[in-house]
C-alpha positions in Angstrom: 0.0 0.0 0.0 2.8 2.4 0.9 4.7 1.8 -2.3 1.1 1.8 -4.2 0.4 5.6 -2.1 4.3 6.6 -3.2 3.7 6.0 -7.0 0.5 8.0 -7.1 2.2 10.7 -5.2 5.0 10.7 -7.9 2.4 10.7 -10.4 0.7 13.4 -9.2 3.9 15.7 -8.7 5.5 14.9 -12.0 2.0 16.2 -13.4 2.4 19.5 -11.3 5.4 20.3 -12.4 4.3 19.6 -16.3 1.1 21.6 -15.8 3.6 24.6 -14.2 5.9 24.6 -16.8 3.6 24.4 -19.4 1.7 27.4 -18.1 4.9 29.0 -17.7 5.9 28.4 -21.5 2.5 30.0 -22.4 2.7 33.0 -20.5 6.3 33.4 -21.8 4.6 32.7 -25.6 2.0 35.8 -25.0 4.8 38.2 -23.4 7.0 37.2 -26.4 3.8 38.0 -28.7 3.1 41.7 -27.3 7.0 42.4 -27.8 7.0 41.7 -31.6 4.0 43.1 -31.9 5.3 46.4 -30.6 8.1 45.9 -32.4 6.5 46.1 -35.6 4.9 49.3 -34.5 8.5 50.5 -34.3 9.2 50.1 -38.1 5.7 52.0 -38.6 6.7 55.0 -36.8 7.9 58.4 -38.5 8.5 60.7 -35.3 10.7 60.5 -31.9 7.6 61.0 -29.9 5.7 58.2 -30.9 9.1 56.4 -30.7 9.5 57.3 -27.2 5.9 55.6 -26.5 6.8 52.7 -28.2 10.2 52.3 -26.3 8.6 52.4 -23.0 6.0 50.5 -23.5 8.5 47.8 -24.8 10.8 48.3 -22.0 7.9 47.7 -19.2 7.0 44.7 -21.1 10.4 43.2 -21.1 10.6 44.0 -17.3 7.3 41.6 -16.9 8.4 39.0 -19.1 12.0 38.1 -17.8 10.9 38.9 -14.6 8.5 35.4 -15.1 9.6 31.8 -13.6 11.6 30.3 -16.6 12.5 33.3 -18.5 16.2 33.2 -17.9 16.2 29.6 -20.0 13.3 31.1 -22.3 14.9 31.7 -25.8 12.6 34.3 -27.8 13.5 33.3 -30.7 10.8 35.9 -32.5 12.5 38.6 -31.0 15.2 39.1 -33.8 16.1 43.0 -33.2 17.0 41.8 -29.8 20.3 40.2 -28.4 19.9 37.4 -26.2 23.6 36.7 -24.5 23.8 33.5 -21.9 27.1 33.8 -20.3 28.9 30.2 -20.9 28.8 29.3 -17.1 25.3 30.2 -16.9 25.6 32.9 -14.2 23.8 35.9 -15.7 21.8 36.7 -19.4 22.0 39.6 -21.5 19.4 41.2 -23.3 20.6 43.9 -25.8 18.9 45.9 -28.0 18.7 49.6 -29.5 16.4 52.3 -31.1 17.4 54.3 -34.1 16.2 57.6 -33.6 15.9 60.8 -36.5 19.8 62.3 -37.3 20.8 58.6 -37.6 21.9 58.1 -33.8 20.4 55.2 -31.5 19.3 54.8 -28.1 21.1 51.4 -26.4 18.6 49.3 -23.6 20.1 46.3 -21.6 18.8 44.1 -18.6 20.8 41.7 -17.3 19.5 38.8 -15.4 21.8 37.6 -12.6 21.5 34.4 -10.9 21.6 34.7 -7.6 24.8 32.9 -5.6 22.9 31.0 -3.2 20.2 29.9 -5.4 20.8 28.9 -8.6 16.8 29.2 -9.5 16.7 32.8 -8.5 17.6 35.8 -10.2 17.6 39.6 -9.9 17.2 41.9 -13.1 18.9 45.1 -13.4 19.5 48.0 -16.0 21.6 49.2 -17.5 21.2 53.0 -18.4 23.0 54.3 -21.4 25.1 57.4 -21.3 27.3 57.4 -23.8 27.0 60.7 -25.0 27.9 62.4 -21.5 31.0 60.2 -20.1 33.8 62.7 -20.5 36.9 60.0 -20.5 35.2 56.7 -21.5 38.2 54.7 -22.3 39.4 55.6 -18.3 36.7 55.3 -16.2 35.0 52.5 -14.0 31.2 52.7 -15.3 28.1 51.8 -13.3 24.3 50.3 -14.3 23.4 54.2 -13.8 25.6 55.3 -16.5 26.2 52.9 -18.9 28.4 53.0 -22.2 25.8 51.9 -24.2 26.3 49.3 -27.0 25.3 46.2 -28.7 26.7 42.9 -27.1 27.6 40.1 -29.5 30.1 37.8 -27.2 30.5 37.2 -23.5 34.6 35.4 -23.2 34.7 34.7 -19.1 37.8 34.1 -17.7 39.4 32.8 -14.4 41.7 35.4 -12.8 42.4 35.1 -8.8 39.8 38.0 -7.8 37.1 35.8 -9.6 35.5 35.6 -13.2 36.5 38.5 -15.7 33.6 39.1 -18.3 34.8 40.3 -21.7 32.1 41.8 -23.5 32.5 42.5 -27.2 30.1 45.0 -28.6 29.0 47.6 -31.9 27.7 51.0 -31.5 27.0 52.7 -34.3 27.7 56.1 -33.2 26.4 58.4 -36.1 26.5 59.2 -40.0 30.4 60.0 -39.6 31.2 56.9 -37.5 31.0 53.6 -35.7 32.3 52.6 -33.1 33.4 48.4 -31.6 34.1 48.0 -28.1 35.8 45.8 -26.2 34.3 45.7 -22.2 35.3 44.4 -19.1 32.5 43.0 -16.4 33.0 42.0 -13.1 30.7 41.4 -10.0 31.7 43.1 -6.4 30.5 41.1 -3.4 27.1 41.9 -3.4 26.6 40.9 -6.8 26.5 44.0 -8.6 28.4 44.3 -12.1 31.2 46.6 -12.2 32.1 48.0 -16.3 35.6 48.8 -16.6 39.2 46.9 -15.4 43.1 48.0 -16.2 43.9 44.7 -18.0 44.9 45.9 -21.6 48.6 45.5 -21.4 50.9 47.0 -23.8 48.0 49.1 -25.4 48.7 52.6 -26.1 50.0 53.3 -22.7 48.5 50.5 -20.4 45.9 52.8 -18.9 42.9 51.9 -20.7 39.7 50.4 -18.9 38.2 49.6 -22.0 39.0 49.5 -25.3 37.1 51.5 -28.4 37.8 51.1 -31.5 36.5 54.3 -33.9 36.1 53.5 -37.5 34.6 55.0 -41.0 30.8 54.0 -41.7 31.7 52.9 -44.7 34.0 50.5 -43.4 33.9 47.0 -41.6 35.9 46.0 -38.9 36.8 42.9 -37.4 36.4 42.2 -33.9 36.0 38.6 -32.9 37.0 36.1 -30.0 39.0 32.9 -30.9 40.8 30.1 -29.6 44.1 30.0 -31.6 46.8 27.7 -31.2 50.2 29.8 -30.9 53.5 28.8 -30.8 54.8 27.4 -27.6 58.5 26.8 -28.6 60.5 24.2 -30.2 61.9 20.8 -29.5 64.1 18.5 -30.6 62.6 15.1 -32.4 65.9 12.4 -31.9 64.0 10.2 -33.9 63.5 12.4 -36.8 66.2 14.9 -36.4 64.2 17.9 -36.9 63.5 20.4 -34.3 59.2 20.3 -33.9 57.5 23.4 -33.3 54.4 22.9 -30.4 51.4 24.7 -29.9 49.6 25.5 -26.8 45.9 27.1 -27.3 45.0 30.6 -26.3 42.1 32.7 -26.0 42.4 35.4 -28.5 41.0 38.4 -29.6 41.8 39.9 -33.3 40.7 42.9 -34.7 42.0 44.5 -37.6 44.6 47.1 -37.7 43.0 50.6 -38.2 44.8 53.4 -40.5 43.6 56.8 -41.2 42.0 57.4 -44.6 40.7 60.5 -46.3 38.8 62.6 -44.3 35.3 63.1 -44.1 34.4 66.8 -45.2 34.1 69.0 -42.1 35.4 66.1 -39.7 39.1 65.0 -38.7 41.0 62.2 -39.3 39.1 58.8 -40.3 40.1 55.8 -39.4 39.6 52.2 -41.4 41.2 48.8 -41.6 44.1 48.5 -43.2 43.5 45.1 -45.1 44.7 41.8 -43.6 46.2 43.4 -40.8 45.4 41.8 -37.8 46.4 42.9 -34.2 45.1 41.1 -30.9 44.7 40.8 -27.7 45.8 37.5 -25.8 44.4 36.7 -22.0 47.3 35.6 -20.4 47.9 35.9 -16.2 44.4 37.9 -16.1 45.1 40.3 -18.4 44.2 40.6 -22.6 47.9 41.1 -23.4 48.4 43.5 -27.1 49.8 41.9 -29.8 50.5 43.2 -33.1 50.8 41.8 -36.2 48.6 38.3 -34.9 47.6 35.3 -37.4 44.1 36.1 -37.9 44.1 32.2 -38.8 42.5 29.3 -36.7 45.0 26.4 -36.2 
């Protein structure tokens, strides 16, 4: 009878916990429904101020919907103007998106959904506030969720270092008509959780003072900026057997970006800067720090 009493009581959870999830799944469905269909609003308007509606009335939406049991697992795939970033060991999510406004500039939105340290199933949602335009020394200052250098996130690298996990965020911003801009970002958590933007890790870069680094390019350029796993050389050893020395690899995480070089000017602006053609410089991580390289094989091995 007891056994009899245990498999109806396992029955009966296992069919709970379907009949949650699946409600769960649906009111993720409808959330994900109202935020394309605001989106689509978005390519109808033709003025800032109904814009400005729009944006907040997605933003408030997005606060409900990843504040729902499940969402931090929940893909929304429909959402396609919209970045969804899941850091590789699962500890927080990204989601990334901006509004192009008239004079061909953008507004940047993120939330990031952290999971909490005790609990793995709980999570806390915070914002991130863009201000871009009004950070005097961006490449040298430690930036907040309050003030934000705005931008869209395409990788999260995390690293070990001994303080913890470093975050390297790579992100575009397209600034304006006369330029765009690709960022390299550095995210780390205090002890109360809370992300910190900014870290002096870029060694050998222009003078070793930089926090973060932005590149500044041409519009009518396009640069590359993207994370890799090379194999470099390690040294070289001698094969008896063959009689040849035998060059080993070791792999590395590895950032390349092409080299920028001034090219005609823009009329009424300064220099402009684009990439030079298979040029590559990079950054290695190497005893916690993205170490400069110039002149890096841009080639997996």
């Amino acid at each position: 009878m007891i056994t009899r009493h245990r498999i109806f009581l396992l029955i009966f959870l296992t069919a709970f916990s379907f009949s949650l999830r699946s409600q769960e799944h649906l009111t993720l469905l409808s959330m994900e429904d109202s935020l394309v269909s605001i989106q689509r609003k978005f390519s109808k308007a033709d003025n800032d101020s109904v814009r400005e509606l729009l944006k907040n009335h997605f933003r408030n939406t997005m606060i409900t919907a990843i504040g729902l049991p499940g969402s931090i697992t929940y893909p929304f795939d429909s959402l396609k103007k919209m970045a969804k970033l899941t850091s590789p060991d699962g500890m927080f999510r990204i989601y990334n998106w901006n509004i192009p406004m008239s004079g061909s500039t953008n507004q940047y939105f993120c939330f990031l959904q952290i999971r909490s340290k005790e609990n793995k199933n709980k999570f806390t949602i915070l914002e991130l506030r863009d201000r871009s335009d009004s950070i005097p020394d961006p490449e040298h200052s430690i930036l907040y969720c309050n003030n934000w250098y705005g931008a869209l996130y395409f990788e999260i690298i995390p690293e070990r270092s001994e303080n913890g996990t470093i975050y390297t965020l790579l992100g575009w911003e397209g600034k304006n008509l006369s330029e765009m801009q690709k960022i390299i970002e550095i995210m780390t958590f205090n002890d109360k959780n809370l992300p910190l933007f900014g870290k002096k890790i870029f060694n050998k870069y222009k003078d070793g003072g930089n926090l973060r680094v932005i590149f500044k390019y041409s519009p009518l350029a396009t640069m590359t900026l993207r994370y890799e796993k090379q194999a470099l050389p390690k040294g070289k050893k001698w094969n008896a057997k063959r009689r040849v020395f035998e060059e080993s690899y070791s792999k590395a995480s590895l950032i390349v970006c092409d080299r920028l070089v001034p090219v005609d000017a823009v009329e009424g602006k300064g220099p402009v800067l684009a990439p030079a053609g298979d040029v590559y410089d990079g950054f290695l991580f190497e005893n916690s720090c993205w170490n400069f390289m110039e002149g890096v094989d841009a080639r997996n091995r």
